[in-house]
Predicted model as a PDB file, atoms N, CA, C, CB and O in Angstrom, pLDDT in the B-factor column:
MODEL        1                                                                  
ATOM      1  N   UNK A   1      -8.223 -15.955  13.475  1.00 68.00           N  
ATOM      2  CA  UNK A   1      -7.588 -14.960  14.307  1.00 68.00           C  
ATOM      3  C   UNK A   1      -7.749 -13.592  13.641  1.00 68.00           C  
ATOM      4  CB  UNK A   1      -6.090 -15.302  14.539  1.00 68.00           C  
ATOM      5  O   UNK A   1      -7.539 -13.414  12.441  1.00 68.00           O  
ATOM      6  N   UNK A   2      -8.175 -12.543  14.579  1.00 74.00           N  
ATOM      7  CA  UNK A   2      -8.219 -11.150  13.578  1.00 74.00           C  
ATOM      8  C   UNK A   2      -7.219 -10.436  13.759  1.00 74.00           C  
ATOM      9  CB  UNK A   2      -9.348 -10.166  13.742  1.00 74.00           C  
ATOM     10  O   UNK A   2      -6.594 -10.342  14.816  1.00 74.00           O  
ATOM     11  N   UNK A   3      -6.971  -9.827  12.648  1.00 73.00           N  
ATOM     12  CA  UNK A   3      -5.792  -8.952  12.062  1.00 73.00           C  
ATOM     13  C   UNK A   3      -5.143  -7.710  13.109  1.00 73.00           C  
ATOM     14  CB  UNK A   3      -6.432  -8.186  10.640  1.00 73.00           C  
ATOM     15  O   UNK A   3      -5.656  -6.601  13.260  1.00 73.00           O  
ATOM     16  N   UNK A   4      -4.054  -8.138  13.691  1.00 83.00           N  
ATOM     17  CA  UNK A   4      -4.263  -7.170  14.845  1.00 83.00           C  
ATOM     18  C   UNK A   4      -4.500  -5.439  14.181  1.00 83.00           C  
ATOM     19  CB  UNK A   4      -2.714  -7.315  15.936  1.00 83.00           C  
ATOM     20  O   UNK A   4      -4.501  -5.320  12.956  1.00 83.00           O  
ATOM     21  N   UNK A   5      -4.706  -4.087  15.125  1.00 87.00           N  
ATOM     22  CA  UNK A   5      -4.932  -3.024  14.914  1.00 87.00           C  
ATOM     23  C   UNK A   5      -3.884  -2.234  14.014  1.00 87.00           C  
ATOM     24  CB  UNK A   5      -5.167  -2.600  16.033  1.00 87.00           C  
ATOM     25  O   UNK A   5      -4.126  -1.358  13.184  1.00 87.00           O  
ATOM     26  N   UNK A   6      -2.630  -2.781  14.400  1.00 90.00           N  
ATOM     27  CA  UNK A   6      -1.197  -2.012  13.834  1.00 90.00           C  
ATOM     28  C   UNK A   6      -0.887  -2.570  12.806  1.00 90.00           C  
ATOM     29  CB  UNK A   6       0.094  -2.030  14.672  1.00 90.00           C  
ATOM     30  O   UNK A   6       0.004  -2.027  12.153  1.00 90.00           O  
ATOM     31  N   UNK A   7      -1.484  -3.830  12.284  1.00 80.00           N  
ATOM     32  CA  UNK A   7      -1.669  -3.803  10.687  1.00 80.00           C  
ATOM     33  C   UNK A   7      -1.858  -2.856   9.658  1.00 80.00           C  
ATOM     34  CB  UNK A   7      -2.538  -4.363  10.435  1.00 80.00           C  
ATOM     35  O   UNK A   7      -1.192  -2.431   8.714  1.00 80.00           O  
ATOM     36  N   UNK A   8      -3.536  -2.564  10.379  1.00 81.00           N  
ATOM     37  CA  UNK A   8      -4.142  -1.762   9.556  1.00 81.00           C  
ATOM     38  C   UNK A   8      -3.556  -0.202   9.937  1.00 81.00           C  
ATOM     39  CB  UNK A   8      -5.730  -2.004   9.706  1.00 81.00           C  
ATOM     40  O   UNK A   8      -3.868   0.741   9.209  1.00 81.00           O  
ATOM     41  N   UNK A   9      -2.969  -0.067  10.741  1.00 88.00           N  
ATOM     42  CA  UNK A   9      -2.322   1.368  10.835  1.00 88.00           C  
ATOM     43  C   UNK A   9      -1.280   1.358  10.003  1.00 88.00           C  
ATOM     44  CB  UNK A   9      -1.823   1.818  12.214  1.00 88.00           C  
ATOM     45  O   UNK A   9      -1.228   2.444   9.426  1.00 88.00           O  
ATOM     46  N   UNK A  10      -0.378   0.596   9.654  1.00 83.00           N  
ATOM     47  CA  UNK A  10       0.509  -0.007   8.616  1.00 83.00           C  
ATOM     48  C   UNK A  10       0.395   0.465   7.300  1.00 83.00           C  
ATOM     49  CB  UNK A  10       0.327  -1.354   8.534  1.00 83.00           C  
ATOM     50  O   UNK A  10       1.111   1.168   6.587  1.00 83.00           O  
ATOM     51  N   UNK A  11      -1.319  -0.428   7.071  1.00 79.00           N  
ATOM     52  CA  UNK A  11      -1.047  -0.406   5.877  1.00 79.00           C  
ATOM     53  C   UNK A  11      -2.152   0.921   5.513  1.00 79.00           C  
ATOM     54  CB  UNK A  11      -1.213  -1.936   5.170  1.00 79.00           C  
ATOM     55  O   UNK A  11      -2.560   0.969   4.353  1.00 79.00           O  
ATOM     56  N   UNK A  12      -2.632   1.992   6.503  1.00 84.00           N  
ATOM     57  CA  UNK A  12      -3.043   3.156   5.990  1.00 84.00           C  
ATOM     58  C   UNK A  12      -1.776   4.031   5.920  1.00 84.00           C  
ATOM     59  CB  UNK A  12      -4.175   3.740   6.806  1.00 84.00           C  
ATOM     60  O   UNK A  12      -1.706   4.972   5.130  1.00 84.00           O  
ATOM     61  N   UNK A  13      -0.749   3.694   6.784  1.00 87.00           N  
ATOM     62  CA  UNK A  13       0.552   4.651   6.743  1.00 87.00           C  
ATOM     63  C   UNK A  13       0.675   5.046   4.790  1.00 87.00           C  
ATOM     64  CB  UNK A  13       2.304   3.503   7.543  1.00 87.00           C  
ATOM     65  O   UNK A  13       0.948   6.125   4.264  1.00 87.00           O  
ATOM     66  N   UNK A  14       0.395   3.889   4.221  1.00 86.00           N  
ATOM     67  CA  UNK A  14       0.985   3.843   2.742  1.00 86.00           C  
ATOM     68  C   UNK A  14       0.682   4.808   2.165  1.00 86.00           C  
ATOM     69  CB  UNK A  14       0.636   2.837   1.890  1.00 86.00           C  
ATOM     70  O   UNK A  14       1.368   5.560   1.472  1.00 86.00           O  
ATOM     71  N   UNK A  15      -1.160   4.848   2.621  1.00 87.00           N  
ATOM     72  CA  UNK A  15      -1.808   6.219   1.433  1.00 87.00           C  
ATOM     73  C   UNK A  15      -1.392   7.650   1.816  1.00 87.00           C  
ATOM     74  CB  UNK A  15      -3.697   6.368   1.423  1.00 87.00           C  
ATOM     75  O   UNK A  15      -1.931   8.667   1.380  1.00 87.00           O  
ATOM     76  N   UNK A  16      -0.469   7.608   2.597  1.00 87.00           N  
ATOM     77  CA  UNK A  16      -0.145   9.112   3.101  1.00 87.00           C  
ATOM     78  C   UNK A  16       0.983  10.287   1.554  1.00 87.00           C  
ATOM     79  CB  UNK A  16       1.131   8.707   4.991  1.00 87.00           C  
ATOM     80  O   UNK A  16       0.946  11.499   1.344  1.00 87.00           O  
ATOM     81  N   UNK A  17       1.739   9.263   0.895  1.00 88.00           N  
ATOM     82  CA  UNK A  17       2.483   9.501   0.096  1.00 88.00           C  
ATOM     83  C   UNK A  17       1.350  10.015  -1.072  1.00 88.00           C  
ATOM     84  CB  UNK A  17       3.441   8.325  -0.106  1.00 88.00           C  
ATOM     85  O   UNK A  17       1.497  11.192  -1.401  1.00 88.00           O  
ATOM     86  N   UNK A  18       0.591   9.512  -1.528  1.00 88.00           N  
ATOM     87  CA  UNK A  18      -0.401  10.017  -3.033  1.00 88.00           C  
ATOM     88  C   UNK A  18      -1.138  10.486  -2.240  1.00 88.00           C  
ATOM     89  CB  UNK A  18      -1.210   8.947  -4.262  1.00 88.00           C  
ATOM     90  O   UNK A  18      -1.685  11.225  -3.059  1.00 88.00           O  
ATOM     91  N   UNK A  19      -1.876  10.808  -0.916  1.00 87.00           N  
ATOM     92  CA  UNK A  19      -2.438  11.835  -0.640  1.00 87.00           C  
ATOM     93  C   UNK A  19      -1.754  13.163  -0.646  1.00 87.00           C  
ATOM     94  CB  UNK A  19      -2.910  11.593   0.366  1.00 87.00           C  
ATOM     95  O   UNK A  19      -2.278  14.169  -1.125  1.00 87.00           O  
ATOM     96  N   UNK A  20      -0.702  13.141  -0.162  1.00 86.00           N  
ATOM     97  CA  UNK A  20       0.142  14.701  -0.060  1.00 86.00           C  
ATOM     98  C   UNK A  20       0.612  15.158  -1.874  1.00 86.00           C  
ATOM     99  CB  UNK A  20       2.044  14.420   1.180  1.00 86.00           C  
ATOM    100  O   UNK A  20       0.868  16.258  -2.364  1.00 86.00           O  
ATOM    101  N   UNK A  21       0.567  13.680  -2.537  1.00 88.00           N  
ATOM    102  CA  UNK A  21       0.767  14.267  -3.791  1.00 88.00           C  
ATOM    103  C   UNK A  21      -0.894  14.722  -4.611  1.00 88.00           C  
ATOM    104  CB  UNK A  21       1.728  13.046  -4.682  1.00 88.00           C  
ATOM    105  O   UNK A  21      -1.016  15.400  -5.631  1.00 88.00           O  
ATOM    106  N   UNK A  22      -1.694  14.277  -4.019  1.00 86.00           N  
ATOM    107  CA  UNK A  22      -2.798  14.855  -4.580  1.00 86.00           C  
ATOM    108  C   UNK A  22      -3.493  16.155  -4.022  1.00 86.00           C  
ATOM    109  CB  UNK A  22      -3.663  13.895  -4.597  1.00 86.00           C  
ATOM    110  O   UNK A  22      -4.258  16.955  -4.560  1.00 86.00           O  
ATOM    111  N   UNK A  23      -2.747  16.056  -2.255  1.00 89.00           N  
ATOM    112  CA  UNK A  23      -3.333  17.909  -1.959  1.00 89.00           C  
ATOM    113  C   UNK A  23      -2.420  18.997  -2.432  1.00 89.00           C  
ATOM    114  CB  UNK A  23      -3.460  18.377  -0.178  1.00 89.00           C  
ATOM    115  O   UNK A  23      -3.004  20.080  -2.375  1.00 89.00           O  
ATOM    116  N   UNK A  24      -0.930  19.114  -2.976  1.00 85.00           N  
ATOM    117  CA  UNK A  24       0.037  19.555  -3.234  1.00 85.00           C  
ATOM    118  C   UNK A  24      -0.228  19.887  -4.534  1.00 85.00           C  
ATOM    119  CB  UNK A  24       1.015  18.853  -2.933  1.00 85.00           C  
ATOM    120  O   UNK A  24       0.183  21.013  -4.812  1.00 85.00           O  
ATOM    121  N   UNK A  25      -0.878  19.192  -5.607  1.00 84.00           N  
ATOM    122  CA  UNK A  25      -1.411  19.072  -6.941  1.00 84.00           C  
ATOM    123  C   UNK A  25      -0.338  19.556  -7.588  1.00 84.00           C  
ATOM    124  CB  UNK A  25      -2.715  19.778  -7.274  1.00 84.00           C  
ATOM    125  O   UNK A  25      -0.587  20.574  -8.234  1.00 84.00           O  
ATOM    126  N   UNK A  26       0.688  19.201  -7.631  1.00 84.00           N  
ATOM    127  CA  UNK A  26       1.605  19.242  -8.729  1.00 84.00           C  
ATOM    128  C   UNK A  26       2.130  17.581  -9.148  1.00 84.00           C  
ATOM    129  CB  UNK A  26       2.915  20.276  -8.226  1.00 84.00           C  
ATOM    130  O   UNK A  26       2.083  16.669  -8.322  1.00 84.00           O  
ATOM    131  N   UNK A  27       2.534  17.432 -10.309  1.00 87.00           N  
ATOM    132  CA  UNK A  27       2.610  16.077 -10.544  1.00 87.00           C  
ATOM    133  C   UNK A  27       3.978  16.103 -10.351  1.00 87.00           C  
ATOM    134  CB  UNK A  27       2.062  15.489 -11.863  1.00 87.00           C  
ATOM    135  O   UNK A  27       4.696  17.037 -10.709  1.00 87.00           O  
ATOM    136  N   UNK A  28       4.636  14.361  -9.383  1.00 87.00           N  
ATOM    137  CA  UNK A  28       5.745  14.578  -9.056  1.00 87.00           C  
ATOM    138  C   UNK A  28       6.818  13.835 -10.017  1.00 87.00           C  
ATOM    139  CB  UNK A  28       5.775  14.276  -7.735  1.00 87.00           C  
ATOM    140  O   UNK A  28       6.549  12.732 -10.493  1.00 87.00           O  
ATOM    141  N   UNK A  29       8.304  14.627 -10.335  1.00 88.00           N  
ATOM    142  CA  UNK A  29       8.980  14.373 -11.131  1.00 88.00           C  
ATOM    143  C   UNK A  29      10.147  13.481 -10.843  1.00 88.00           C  
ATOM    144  CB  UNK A  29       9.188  15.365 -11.561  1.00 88.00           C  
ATOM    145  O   UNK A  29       9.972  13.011  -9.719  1.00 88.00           O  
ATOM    146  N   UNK A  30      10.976  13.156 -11.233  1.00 90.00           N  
ATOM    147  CA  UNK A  30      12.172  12.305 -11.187  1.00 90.00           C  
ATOM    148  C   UNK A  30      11.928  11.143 -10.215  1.00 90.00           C  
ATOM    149  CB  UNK A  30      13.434  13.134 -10.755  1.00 90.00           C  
ATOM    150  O   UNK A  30      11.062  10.271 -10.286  1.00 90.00           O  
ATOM    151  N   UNK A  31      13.123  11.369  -9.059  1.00 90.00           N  
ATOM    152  CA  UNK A  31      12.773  10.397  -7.987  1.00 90.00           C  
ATOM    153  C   UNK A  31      11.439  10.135  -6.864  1.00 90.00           C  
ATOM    154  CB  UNK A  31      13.767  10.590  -7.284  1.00 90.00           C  
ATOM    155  O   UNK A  31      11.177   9.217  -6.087  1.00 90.00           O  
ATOM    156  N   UNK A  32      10.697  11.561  -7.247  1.00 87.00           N  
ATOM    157  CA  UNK A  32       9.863  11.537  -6.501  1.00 87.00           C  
ATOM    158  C   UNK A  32       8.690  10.842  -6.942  1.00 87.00           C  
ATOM    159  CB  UNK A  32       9.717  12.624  -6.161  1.00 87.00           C  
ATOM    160  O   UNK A  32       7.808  10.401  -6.205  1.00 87.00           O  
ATOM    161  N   UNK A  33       8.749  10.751  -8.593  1.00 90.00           N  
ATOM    162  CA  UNK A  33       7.972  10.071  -9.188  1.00 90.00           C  
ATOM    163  C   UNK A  33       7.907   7.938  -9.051  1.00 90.00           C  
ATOM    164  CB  UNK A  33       8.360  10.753 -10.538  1.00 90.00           C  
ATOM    165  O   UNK A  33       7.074   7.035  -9.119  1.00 90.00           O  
ATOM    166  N   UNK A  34       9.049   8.082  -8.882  1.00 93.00           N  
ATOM    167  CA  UNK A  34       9.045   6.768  -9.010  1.00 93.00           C  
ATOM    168  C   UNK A  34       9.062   6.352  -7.262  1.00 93.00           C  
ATOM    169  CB  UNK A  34      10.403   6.243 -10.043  1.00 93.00           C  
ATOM    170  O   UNK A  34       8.604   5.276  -6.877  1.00 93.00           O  
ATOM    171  N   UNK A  35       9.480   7.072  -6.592  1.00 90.00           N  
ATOM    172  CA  UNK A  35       9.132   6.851  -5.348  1.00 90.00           C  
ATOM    173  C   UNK A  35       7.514   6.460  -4.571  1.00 90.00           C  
ATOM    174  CB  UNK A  35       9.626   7.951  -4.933  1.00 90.00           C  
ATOM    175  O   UNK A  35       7.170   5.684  -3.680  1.00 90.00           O  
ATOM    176  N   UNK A  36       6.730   7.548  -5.534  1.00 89.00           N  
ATOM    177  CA  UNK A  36       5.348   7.134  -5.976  1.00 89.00           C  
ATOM    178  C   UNK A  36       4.888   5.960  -6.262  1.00 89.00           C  
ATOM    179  CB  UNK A  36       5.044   7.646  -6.907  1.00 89.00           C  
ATOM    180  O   UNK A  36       4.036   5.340  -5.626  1.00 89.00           O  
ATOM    181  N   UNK A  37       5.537   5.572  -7.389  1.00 92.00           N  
ATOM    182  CA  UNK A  37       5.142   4.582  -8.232  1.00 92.00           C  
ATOM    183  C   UNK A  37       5.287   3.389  -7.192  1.00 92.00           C  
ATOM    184  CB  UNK A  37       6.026   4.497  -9.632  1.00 92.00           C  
ATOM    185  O   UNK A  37       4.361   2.757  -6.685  1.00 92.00           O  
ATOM    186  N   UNK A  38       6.737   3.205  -6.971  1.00 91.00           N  
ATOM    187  CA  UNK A  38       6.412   2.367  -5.784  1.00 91.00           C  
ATOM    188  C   UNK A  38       5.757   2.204  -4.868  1.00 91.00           C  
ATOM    189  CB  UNK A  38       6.917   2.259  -5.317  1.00 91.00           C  
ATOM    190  O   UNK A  38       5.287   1.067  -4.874  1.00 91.00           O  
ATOM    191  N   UNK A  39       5.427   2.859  -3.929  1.00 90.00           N  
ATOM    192  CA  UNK A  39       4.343   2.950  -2.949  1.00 90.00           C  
ATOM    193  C   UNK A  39       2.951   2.615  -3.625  1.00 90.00           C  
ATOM    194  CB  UNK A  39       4.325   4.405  -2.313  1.00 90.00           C  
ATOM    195  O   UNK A  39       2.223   1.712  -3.213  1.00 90.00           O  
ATOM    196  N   UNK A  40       2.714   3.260  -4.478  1.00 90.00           N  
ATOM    197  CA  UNK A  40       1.487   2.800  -5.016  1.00 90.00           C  
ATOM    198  C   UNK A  40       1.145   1.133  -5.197  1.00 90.00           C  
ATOM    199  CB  UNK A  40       1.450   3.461  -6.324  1.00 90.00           C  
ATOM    200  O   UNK A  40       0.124   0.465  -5.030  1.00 90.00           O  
ATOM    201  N   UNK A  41       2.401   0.851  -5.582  1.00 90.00           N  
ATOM    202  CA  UNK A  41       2.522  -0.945  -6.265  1.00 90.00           C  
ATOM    203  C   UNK A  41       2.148  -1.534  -4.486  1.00 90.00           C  
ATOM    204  CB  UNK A  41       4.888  -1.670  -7.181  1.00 90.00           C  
ATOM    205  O   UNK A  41       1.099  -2.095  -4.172  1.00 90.00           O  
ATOM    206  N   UNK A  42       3.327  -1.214  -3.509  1.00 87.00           N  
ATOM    207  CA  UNK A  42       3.280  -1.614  -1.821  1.00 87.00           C  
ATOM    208  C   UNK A  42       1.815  -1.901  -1.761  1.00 87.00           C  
ATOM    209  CB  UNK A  42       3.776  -0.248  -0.561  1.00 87.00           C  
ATOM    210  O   UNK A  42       1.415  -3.048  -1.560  1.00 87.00           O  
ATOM    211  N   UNK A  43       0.795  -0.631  -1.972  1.00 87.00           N  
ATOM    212  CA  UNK A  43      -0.829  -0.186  -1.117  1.00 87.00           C  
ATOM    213  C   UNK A  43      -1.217  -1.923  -1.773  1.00 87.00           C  
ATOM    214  CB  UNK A  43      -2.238   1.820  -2.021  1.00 87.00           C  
ATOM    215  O   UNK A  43      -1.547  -2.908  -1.112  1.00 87.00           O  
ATOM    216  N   UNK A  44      -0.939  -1.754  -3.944  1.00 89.00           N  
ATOM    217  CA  UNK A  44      -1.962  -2.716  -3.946  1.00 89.00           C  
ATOM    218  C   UNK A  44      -1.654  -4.268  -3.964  1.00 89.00           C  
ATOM    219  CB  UNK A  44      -2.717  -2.413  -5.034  1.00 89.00           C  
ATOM    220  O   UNK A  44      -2.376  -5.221  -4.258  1.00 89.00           O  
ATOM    221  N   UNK A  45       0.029  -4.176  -3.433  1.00 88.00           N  
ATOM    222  CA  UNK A  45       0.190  -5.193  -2.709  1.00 88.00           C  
ATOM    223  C   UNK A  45      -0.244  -5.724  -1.340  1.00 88.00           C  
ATOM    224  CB  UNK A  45       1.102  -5.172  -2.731  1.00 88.00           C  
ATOM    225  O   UNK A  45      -0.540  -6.869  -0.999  1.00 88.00           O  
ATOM    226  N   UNK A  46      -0.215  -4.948  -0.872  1.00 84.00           N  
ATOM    227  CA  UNK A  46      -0.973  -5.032   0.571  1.00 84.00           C  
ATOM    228  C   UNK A  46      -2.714  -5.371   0.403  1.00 84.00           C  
ATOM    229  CB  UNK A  46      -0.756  -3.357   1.417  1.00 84.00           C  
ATOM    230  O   UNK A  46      -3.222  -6.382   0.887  1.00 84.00           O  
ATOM    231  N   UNK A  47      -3.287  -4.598  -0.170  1.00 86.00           N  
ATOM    232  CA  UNK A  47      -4.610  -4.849  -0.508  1.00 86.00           C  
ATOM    233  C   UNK A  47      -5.106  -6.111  -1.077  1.00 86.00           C  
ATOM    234  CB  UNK A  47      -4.929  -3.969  -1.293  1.00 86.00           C  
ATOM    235  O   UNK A  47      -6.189  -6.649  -0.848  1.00 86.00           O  
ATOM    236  N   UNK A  48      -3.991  -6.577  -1.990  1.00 89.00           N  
ATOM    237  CA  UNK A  48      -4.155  -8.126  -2.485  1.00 89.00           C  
ATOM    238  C   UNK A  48      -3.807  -9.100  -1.732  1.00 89.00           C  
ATOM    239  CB  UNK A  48      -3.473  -8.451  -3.581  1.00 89.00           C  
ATOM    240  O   UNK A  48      -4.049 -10.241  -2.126  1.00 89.00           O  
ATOM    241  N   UNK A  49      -3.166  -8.898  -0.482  1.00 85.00           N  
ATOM    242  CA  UNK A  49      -2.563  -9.951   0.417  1.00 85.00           C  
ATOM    243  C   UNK A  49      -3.568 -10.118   1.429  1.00 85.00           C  
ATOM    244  CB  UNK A  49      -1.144  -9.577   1.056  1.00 85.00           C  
ATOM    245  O   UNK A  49      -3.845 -11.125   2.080  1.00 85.00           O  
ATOM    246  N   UNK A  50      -4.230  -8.592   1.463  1.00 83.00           N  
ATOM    247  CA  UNK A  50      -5.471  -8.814   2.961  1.00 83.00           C  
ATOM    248  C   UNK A  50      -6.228  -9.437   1.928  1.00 83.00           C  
ATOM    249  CB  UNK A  50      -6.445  -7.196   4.016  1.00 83.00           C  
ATOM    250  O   UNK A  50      -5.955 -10.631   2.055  1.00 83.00           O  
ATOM    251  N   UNK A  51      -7.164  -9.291   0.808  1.00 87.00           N  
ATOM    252  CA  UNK A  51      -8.440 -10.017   0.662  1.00 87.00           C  
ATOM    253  C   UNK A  51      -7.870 -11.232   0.795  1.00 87.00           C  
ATOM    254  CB  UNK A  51      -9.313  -9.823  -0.637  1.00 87.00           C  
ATOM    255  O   UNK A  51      -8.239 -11.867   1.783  1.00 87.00           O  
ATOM    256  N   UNK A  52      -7.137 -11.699   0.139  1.00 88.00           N  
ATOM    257  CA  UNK A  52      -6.574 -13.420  -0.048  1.00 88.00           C  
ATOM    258  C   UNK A  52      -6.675 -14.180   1.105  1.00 88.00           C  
ATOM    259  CB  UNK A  52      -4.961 -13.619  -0.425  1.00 88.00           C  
ATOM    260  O   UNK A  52      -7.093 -15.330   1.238  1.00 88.00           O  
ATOM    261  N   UNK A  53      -5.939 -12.849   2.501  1.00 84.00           N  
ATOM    262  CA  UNK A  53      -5.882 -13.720   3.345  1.00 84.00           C  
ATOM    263  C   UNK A  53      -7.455 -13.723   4.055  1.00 84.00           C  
ATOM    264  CB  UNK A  53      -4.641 -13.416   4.239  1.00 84.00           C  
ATOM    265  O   UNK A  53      -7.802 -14.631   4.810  1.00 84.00           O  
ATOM    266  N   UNK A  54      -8.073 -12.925   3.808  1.00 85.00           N  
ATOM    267  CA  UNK A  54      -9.698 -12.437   4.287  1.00 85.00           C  
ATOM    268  C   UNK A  54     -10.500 -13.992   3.571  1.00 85.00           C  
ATOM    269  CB  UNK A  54     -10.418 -10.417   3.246  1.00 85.00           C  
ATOM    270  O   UNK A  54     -11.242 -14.628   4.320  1.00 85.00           O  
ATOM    271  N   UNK A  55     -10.313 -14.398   2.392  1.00 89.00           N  
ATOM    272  CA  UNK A  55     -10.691 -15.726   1.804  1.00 89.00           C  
ATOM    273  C   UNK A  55     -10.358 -16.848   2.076  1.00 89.00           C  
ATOM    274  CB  UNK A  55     -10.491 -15.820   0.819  1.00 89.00           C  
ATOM    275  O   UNK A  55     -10.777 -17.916   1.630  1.00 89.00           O  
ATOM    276  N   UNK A  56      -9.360 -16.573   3.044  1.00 86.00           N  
ATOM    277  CA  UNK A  56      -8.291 -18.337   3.750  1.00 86.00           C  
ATOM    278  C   UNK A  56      -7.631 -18.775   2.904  1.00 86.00           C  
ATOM    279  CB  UNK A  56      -9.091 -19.901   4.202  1.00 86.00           C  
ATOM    280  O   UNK A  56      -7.360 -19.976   2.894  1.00 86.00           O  
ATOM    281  N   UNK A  57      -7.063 -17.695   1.696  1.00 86.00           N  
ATOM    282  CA  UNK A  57      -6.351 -18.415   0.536  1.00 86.00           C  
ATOM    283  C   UNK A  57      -4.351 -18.139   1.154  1.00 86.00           C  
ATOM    284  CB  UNK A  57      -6.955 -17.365  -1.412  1.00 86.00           C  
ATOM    285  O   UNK A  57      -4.188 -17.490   2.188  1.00 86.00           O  
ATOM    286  N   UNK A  58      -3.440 -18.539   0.609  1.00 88.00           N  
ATOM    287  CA  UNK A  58      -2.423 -18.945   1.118  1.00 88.00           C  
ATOM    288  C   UNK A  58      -2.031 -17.015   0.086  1.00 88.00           C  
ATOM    289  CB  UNK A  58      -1.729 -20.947   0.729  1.00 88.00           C  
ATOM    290  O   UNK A  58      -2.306 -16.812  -1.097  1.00 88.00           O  
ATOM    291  N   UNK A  59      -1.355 -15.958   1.077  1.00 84.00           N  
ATOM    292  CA  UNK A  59      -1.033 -14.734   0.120  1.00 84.00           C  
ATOM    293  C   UNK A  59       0.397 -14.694   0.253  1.00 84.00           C  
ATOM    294  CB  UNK A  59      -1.741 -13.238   0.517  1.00 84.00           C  
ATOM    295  O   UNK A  59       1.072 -13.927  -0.434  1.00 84.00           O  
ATOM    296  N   UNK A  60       1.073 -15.754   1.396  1.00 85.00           N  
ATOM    297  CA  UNK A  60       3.039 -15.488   1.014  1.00 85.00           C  
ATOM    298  C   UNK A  60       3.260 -15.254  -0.198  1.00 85.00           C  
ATOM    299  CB  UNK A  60       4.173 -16.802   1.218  1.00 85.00           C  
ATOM    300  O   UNK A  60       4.233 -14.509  -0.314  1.00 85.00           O  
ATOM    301  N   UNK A  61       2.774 -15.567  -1.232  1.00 87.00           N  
ATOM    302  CA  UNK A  61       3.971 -15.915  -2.669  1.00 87.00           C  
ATOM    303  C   UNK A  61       3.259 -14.246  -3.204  1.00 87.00           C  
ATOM    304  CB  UNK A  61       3.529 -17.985  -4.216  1.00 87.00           C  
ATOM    305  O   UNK A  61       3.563 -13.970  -4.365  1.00 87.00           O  
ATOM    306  N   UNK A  62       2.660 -13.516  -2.709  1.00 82.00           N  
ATOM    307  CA  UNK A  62       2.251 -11.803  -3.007  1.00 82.00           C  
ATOM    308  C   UNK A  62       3.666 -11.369  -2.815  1.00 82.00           C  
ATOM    309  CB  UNK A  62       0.985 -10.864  -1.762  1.00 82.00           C  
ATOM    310  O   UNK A  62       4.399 -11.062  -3.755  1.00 82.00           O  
ATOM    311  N   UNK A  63       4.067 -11.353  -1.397  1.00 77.00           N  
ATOM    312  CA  UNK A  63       5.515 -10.345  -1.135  1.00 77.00           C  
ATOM    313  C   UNK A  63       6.548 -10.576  -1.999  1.00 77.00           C  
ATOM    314  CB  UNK A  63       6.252 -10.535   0.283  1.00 77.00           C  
ATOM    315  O   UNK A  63       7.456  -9.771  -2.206  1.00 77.00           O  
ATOM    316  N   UNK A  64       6.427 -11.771  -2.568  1.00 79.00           N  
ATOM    317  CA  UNK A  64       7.622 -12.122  -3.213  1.00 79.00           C  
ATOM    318  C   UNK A  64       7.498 -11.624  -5.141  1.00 79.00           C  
ATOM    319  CB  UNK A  64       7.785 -13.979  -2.860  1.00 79.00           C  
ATOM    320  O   UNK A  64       8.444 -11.845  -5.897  1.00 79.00           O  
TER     321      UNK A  64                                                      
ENDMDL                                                                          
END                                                                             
């Protein structure tokens, strides 16, 4: 079955956060930093759950 469209709108929503921090070019501090950090971890969670599932391998135990 293929991945419906609003997946992948989903999971481009993510890179919107380190893009605005990379056209803004200031490095971000306190909460905004770690707000980062998270999102970043989300993208390459997401990215590790599509190939897995792109291989027919089982990716539930990723979210967790």
């Amino acid at each position: 079955m293929p991945i419906p469209w609003l997946v992948h709108v989903g999971a481009a929503a993510g890179l919107i956060p380190p893009l605005a921090v990379l056209l803004l070019r200031r490095r971000p501090r306190g909460a905004a930093a770690w707000i980062l950090a998270w999102v970043v971890l989300l993208i390459v969670e997401d990215a590790l759950a599509a190939v897995l599932g792109a291989l027919g391998l089982n990716n539930h135990w990723v979210n967790y």
